[in-house]
VMD Tcl script that builds the backbone (N, CA, C; Angstrom):
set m [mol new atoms 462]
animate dup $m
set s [atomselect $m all]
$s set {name element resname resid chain x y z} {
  {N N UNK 1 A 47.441 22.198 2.522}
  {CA C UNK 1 A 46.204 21.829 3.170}
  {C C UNK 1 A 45.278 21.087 2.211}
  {N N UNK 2 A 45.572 21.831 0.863}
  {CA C UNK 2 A 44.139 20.849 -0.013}
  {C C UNK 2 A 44.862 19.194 -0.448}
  {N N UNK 3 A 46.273 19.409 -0.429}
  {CA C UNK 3 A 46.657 17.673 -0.984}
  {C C UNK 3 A 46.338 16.559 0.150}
  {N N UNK 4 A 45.813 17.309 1.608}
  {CA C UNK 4 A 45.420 16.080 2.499}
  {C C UNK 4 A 43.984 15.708 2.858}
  {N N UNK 5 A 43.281 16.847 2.454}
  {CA C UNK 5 A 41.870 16.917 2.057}
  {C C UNK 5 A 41.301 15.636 1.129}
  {N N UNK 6 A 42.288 16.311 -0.502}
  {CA C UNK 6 A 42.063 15.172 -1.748}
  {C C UNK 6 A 42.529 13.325 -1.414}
  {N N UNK 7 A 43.392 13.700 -0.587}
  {CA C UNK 7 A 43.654 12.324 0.065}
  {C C UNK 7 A 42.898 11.499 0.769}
  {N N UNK 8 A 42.407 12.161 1.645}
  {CA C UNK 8 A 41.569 11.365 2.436}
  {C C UNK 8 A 39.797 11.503 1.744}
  {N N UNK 9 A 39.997 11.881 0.828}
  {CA C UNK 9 A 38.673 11.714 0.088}
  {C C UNK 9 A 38.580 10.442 -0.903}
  {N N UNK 10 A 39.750 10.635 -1.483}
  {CA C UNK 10 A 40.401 9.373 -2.203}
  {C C UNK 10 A 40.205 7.816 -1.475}
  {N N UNK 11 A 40.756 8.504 -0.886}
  {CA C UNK 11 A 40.875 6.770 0.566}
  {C C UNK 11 A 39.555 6.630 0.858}
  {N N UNK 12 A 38.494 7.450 0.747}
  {CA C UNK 12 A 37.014 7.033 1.643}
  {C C UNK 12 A 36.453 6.514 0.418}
  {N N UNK 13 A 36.538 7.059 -0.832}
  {CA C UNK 13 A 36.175 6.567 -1.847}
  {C C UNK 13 A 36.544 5.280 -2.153}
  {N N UNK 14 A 37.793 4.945 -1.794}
  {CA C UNK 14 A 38.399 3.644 -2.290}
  {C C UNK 14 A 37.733 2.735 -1.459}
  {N N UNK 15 A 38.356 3.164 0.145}
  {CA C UNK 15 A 37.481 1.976 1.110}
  {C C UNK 15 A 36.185 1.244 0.537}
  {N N UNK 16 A 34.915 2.466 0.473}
  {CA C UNK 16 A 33.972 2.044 0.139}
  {C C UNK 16 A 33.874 0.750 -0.978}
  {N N UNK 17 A 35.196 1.541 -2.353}
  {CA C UNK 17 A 34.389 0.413 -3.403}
  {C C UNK 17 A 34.919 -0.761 -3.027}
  {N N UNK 18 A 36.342 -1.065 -2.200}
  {CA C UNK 18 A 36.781 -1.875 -2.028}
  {C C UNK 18 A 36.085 -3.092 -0.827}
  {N N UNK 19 A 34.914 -2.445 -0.097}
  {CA C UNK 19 A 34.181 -3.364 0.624}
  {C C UNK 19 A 32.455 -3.679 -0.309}
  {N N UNK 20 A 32.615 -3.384 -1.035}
  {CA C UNK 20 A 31.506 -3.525 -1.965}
  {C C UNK 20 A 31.498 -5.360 -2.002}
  {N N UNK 21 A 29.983 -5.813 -1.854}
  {CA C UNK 21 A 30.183 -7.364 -2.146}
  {C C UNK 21 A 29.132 -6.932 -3.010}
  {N N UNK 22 A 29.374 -7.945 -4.110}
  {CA C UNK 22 A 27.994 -8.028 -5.302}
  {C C UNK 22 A 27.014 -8.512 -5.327}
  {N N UNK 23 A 26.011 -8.346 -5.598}
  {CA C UNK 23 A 24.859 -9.518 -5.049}
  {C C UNK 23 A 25.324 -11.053 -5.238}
  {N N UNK 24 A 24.613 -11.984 -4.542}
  {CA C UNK 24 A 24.371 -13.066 -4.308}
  {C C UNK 24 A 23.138 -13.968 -5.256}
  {N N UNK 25 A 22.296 -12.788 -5.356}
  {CA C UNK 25 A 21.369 -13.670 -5.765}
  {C C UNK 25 A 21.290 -13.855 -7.482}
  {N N UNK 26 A 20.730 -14.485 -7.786}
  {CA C UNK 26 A 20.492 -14.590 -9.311}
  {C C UNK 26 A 19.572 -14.550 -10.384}
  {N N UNK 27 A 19.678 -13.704 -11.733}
  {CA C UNK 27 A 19.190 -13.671 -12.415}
  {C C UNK 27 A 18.062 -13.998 -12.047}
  {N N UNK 28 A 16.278 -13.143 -12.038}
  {CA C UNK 28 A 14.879 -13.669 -11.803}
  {C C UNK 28 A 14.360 -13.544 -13.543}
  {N N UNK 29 A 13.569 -14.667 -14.269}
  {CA C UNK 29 A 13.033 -14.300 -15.095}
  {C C UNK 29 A 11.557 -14.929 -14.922}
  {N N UNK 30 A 10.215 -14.763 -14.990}
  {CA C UNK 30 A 8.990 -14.843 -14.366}
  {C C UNK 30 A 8.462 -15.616 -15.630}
  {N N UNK 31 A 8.028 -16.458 -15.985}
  {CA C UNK 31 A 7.216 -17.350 -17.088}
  {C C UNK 31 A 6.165 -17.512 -16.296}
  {N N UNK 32 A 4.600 -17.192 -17.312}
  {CA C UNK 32 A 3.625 -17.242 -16.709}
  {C C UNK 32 A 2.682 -17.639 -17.851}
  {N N UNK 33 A 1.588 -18.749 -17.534}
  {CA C UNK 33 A 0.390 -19.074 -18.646}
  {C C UNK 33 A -0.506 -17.704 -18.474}
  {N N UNK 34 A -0.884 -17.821 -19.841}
  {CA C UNK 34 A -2.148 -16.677 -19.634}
  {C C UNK 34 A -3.109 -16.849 -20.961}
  {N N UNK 35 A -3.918 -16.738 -20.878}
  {CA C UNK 35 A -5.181 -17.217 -21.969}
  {C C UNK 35 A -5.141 -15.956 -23.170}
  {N N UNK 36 A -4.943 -16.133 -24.321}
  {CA C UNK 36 A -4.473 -15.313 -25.064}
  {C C UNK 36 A -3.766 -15.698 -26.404}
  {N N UNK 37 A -3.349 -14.618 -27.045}
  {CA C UNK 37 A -2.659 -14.771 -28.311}
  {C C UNK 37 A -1.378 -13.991 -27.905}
  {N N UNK 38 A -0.433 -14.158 -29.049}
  {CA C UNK 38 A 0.806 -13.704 -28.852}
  {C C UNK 38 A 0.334 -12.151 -29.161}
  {N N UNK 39 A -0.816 -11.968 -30.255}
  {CA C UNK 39 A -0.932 -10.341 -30.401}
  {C C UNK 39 A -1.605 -9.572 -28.916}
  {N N UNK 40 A -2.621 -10.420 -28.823}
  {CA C UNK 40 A -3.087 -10.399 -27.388}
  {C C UNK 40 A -2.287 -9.711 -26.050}
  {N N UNK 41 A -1.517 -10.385 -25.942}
  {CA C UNK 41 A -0.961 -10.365 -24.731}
  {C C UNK 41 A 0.356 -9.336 -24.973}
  {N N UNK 42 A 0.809 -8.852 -26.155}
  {CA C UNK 42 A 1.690 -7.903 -26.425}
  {C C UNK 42 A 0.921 -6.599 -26.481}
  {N N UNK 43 A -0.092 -6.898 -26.713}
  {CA C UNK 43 A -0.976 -5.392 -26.798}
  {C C UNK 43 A -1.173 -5.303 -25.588}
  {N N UNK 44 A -1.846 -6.003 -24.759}
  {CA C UNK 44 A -2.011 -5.908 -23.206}
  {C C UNK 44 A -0.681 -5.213 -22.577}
  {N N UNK 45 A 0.633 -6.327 -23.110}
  {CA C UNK 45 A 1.569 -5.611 -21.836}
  {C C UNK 45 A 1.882 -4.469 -22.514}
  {N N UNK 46 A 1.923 -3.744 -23.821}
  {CA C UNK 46 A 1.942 -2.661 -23.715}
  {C C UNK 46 A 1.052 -1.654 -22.945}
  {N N UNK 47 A -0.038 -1.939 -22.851}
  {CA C UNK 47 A -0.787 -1.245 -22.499}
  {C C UNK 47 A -0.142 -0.963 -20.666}
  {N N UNK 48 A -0.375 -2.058 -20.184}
  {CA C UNK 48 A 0.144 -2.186 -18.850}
  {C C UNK 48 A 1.397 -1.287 -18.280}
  {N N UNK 49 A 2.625 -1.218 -19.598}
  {CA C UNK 49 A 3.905 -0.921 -18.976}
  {C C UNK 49 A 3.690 0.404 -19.211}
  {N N UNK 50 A 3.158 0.943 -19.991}
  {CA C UNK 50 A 2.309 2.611 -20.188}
  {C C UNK 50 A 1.935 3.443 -19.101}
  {N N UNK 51 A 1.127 1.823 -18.603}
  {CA C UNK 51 A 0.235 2.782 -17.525}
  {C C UNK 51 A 0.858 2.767 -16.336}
  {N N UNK 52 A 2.014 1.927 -16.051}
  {CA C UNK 52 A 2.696 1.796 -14.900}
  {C C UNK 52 A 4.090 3.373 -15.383}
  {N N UNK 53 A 3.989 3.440 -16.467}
  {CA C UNK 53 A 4.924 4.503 -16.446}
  {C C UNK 53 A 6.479 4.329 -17.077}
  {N N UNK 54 A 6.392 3.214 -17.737}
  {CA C UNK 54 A 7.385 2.666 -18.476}
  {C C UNK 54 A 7.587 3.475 -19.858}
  {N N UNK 55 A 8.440 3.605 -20.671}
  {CA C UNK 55 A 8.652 4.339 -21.864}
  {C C UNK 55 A 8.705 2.841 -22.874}
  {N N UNK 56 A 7.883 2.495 -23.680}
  {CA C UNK 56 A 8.178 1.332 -24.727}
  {C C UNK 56 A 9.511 1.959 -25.441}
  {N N UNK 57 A 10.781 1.196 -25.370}
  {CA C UNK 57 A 12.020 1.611 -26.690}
  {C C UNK 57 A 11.666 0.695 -27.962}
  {N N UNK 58 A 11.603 -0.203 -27.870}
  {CA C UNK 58 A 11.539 -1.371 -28.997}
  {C C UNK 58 A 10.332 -2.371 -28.924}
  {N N UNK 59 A 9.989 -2.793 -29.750}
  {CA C UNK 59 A 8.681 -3.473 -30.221}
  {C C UNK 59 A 8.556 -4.117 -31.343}
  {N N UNK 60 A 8.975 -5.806 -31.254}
  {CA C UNK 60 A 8.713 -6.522 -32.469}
  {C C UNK 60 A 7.637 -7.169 -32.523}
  {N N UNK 61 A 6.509 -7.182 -33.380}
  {CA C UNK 61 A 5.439 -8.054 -33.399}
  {C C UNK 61 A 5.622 -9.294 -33.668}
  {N N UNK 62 A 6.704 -9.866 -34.894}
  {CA C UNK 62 A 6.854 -10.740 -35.003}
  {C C UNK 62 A 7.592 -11.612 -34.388}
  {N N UNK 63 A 7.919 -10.712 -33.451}
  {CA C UNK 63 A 9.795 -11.748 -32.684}
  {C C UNK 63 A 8.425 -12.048 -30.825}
  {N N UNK 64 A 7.898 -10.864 -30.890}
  {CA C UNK 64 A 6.899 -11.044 -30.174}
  {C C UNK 64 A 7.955 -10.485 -28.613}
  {N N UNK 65 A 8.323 -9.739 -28.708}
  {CA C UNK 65 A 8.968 -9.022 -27.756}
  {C C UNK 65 A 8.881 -7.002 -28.045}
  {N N UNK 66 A 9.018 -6.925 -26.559}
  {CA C UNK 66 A 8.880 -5.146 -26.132}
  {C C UNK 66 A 10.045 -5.472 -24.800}
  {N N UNK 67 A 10.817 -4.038 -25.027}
  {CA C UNK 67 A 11.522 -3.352 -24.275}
  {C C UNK 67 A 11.209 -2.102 -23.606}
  {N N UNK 68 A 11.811 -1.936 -22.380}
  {CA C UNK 68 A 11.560 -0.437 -21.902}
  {C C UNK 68 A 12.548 0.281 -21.521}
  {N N UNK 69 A 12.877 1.147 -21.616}
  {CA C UNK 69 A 13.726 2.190 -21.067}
  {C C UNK 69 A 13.841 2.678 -19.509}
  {N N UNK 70 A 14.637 2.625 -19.173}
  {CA C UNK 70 A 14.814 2.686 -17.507}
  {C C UNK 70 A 14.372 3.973 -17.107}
  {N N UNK 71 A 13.604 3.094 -16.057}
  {CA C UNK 71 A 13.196 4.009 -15.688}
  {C C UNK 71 A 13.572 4.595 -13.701}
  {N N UNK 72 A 13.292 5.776 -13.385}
  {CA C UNK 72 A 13.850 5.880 -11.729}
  {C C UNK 72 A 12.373 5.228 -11.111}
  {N N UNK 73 A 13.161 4.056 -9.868}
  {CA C UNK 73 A 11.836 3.523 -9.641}
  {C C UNK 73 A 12.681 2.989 -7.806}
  {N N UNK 74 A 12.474 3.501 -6.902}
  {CA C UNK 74 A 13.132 3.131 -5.672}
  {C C UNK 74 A 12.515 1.507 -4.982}
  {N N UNK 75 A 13.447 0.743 -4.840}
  {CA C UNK 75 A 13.497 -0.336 -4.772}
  {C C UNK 75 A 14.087 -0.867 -3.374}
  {N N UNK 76 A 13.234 -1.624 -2.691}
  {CA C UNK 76 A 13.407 -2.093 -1.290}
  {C C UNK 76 A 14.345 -3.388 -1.255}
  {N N UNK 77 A 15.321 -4.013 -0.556}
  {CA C UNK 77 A 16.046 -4.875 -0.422}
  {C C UNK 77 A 14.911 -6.424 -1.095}
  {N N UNK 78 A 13.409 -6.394 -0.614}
  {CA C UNK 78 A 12.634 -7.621 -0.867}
  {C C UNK 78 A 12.651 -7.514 -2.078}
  {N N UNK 79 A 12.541 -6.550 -3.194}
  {CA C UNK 79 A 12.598 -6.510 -4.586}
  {C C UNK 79 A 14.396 -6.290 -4.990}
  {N N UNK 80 A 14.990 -6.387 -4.785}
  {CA C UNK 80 A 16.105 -6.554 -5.113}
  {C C UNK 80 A 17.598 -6.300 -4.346}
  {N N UNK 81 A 18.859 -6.447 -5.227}
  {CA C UNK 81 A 19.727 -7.214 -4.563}
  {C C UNK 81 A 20.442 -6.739 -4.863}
  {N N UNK 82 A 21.307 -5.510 -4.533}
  {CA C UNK 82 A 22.934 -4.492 -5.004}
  {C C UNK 82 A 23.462 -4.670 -4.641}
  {N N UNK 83 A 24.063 -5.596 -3.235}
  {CA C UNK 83 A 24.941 -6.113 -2.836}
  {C C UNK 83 A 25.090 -5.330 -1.732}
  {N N UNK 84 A 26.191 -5.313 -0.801}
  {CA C UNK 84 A 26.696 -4.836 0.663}
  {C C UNK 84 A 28.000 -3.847 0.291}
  {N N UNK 85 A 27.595 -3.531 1.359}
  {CA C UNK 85 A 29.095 -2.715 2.162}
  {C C UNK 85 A 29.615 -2.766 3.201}
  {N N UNK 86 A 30.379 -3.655 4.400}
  {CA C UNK 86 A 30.598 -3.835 5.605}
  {C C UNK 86 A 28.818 -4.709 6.168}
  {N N UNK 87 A 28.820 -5.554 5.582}
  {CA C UNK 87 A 27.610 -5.873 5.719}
  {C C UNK 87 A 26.209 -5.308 5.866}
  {N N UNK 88 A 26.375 -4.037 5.092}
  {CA C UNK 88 A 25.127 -3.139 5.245}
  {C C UNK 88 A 24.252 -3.212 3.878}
  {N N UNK 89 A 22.906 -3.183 3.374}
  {CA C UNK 89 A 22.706 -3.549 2.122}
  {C C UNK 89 A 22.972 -1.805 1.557}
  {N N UNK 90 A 22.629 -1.434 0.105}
  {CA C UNK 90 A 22.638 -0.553 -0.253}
  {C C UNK 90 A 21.493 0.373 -0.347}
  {N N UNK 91 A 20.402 -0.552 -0.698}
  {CA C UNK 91 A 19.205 0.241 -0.998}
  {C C UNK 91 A 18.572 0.291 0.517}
  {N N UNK 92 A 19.404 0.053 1.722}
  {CA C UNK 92 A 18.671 -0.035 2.895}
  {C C UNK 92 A 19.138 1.804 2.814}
  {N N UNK 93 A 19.931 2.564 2.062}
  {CA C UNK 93 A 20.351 3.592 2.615}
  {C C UNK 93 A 19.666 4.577 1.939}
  {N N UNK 94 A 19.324 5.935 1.887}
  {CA C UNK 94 A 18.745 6.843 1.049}
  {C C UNK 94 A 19.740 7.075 -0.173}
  {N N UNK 95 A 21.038 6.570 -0.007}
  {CA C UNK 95 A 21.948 7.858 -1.038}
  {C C UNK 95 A 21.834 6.940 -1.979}
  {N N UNK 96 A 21.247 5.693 -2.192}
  {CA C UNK 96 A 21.167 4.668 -3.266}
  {C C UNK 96 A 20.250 5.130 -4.141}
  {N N UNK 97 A 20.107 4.669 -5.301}
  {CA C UNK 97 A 19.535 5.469 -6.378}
  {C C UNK 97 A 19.149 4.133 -7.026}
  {N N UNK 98 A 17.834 3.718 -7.924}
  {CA C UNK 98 A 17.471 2.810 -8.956}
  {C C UNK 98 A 17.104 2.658 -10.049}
  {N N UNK 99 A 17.103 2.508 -11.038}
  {CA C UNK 99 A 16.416 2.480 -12.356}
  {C C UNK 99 A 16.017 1.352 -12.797}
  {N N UNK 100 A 14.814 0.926 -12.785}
  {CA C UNK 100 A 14.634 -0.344 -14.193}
  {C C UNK 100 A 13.725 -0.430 -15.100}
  {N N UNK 101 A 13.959 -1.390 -15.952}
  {CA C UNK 101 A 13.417 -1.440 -17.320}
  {C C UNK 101 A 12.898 -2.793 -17.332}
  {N N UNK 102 A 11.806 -3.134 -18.383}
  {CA C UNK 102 A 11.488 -4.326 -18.775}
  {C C UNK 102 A 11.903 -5.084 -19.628}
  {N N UNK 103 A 11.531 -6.092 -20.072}
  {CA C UNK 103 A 11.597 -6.952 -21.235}
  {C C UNK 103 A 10.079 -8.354 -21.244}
  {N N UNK 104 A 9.865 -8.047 -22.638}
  {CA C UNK 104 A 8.906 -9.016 -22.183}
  {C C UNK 104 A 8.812 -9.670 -23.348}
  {N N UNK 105 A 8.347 -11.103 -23.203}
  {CA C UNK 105 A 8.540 -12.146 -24.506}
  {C C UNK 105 A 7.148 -12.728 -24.461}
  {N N UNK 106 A 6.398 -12.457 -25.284}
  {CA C UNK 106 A 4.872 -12.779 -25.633}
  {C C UNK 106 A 4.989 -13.937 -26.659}
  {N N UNK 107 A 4.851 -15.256 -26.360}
  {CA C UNK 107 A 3.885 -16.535 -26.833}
  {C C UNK 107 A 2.299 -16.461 -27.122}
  {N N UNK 108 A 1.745 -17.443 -27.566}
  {CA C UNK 108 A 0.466 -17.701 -27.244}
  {C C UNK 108 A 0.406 -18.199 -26.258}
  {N N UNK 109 A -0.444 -17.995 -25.284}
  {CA C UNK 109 A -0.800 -18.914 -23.961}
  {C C UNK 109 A 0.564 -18.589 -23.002}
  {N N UNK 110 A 1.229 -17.745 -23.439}
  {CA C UNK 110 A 2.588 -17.712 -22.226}
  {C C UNK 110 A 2.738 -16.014 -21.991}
  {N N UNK 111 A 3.845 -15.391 -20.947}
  {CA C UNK 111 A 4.468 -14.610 -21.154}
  {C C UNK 111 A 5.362 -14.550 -20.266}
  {N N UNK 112 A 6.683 -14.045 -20.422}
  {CA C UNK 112 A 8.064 -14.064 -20.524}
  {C C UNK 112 A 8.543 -12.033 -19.755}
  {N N UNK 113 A 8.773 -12.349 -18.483}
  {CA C UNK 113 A 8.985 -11.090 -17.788}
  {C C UNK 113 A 10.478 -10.772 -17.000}
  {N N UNK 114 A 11.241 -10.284 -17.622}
  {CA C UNK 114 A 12.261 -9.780 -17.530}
  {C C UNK 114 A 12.877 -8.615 -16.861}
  {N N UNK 115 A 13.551 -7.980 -15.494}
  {CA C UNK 115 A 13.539 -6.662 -15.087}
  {C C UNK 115 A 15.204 -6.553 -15.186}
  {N N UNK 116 A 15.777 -5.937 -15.330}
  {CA C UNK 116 A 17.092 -4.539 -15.245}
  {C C UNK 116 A 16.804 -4.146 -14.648}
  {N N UNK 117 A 17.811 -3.899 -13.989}
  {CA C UNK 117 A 18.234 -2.792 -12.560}
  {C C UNK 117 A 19.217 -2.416 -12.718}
  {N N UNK 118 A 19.551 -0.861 -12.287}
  {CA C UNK 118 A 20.922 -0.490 -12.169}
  {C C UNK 118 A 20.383 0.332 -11.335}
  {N N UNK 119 A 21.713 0.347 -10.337}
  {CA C UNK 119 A 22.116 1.032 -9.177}
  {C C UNK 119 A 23.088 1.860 -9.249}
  {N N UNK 120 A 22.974 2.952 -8.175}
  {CA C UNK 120 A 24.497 3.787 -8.264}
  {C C UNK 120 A 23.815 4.426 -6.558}
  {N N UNK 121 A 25.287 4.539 -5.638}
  {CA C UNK 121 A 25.157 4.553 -4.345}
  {C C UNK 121 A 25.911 6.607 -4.826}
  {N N UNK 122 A 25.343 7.283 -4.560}
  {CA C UNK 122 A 25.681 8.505 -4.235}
  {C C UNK 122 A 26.125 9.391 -2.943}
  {N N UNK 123 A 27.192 8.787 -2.301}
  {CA C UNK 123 A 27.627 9.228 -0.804}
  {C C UNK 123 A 27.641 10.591 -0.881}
  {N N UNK 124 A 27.910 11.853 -1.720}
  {CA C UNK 124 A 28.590 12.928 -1.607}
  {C C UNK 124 A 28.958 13.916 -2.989}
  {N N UNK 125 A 30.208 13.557 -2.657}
  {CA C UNK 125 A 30.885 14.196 -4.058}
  {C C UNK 125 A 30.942 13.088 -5.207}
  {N N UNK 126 A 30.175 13.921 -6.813}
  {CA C UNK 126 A 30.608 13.157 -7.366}
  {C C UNK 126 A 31.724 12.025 -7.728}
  {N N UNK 127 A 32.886 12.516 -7.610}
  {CA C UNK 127 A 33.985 11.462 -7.674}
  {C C UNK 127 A 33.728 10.319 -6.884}
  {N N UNK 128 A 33.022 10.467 -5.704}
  {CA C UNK 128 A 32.873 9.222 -4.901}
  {C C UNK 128 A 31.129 7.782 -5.484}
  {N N UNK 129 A 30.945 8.396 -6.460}
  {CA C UNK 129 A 29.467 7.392 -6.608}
  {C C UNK 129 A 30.515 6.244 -7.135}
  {N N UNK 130 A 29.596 5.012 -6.464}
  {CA C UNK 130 A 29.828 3.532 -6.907}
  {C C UNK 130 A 28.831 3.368 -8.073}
  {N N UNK 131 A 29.079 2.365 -9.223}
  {CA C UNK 131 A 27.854 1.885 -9.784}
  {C C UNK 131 A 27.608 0.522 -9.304}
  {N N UNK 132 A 26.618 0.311 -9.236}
  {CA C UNK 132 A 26.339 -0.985 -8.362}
  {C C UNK 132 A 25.923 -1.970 -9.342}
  {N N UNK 133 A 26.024 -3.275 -9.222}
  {CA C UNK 133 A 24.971 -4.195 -9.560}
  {C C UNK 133 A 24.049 -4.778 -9.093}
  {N N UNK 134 A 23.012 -4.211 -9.814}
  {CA C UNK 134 A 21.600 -5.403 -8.915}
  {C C UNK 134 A 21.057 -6.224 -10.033}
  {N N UNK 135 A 20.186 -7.026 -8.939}
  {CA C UNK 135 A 19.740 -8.072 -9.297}
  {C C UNK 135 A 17.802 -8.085 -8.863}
  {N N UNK 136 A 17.059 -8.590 -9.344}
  {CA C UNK 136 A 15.910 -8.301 -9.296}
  {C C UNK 136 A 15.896 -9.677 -8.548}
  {N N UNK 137 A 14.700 -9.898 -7.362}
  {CA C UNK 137 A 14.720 -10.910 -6.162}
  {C C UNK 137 A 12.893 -11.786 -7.406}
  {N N UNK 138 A 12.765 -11.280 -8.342}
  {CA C UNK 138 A 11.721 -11.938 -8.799}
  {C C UNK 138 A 10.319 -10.892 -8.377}
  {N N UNK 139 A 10.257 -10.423 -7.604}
  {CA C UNK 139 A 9.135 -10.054 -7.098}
  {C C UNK 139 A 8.327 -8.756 -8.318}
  {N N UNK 140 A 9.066 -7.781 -8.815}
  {CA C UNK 140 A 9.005 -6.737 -9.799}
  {C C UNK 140 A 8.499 -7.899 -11.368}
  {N N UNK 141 A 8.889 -9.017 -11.592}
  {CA C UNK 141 A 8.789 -9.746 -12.268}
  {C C UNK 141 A 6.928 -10.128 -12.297}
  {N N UNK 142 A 6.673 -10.580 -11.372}
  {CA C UNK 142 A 5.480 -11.595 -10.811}
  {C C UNK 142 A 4.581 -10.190 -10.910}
  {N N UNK 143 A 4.956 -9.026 -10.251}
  {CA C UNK 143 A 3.965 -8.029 -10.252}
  {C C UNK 143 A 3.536 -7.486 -11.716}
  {N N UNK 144 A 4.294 -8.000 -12.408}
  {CA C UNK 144 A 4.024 -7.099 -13.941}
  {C C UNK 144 A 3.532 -8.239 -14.734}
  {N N UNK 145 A 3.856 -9.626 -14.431}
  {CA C UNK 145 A 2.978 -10.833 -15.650}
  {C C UNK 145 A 2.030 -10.732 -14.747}
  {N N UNK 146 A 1.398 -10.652 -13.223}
  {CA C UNK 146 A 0.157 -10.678 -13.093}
  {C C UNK 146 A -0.862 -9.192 -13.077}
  {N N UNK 147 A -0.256 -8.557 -13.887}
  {CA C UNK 147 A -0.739 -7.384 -14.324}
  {C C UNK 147 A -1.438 -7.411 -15.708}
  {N N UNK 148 A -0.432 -8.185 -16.122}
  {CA C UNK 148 A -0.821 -8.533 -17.440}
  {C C UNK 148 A -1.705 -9.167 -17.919}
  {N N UNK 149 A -1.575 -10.301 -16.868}
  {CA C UNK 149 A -2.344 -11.714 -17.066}
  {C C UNK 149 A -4.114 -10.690 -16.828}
  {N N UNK 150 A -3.995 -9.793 -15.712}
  {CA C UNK 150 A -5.449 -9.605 -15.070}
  {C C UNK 150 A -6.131 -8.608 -16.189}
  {N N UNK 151 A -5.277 -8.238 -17.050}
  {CA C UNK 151 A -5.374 -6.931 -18.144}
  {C C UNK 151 A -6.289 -7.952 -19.430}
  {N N UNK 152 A -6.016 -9.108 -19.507}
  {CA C UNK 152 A -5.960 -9.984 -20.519}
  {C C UNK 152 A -7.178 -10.573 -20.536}
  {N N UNK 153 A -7.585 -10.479 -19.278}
  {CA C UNK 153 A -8.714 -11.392 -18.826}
  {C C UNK 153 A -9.961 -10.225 -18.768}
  {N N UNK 154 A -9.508 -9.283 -19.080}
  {CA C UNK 154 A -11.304 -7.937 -18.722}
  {C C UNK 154 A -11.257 -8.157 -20.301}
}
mol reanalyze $m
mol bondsrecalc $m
mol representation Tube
mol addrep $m
């Protein structure tokens, strides 16, 4: 009785990854002017990704870049892109799961907004999670340089 159980758990698992399509869309990275210095505007987006709840991992002053550590952050199909299953999206479903992180590249007069995403679809039993790939639609991008930009300007 249990080798037809493990079987057909196997097979639902497989189906799934095997109708998996990957996203479509591509790579978003957000370049934005903003009145400022390169110290300026790195102190700002730290400040910003803090208060939004981001963990800073890395921080070069001179390279003029900050990283963040992923974070769980649930994400609607308009902000991003994990791809399908039988033409269904992923994050349209509850058992989808998200994490992302930043990156940000501070110029003078510029800044440089970067998001990570990772997905993982959780149907059930462990053995059955997909890891997904997503893709950020730009929008998570635009919300965090004009966060920045408005941080820059008080």
């Amino acid at each position: 009785m249990r080798q037809p159980i493990v079987l057909l758990l196997t097979l639902t698992a497989v189906g799934c990854a095997a109708t998996y399509e990957q996203p479509t869309t591509t790579h978003q990275v957000v370049q934005m002017t903003v009145t400022g210095s390169r110290a300026d505007i790195l102190r700002v987006s730290k400040q910003v990704l803090v208060a939004e709840g981001f963990q800073i991992t890395s921080s070069d002053e001179s390279a003029g870049v900050i990283s963040t550590a992923l974070r769980n952050l649930r994400l609607t199909p308009v902000q991003a892109d994990c791809g399908t299953t039988m033409g269904l999206d992923y994050l349209k479903d509850n058992r989808t799961t998200t994490r992302a992180a930043f990156g940000i590249i501070a110029e003078d007069a510029k800044v440089t907004v970067k998001a990570n995403i990772e997905g993982e679809y959780k149907p059930g039993a462990v053995d059955q999670n997909i890891t997904l790939t997503c893709v950020s639609r730009g929008l998570l991008e635009r919300d965090m340089a004009a966060k920045i930009i408005a941080m820059t300007h008080k």
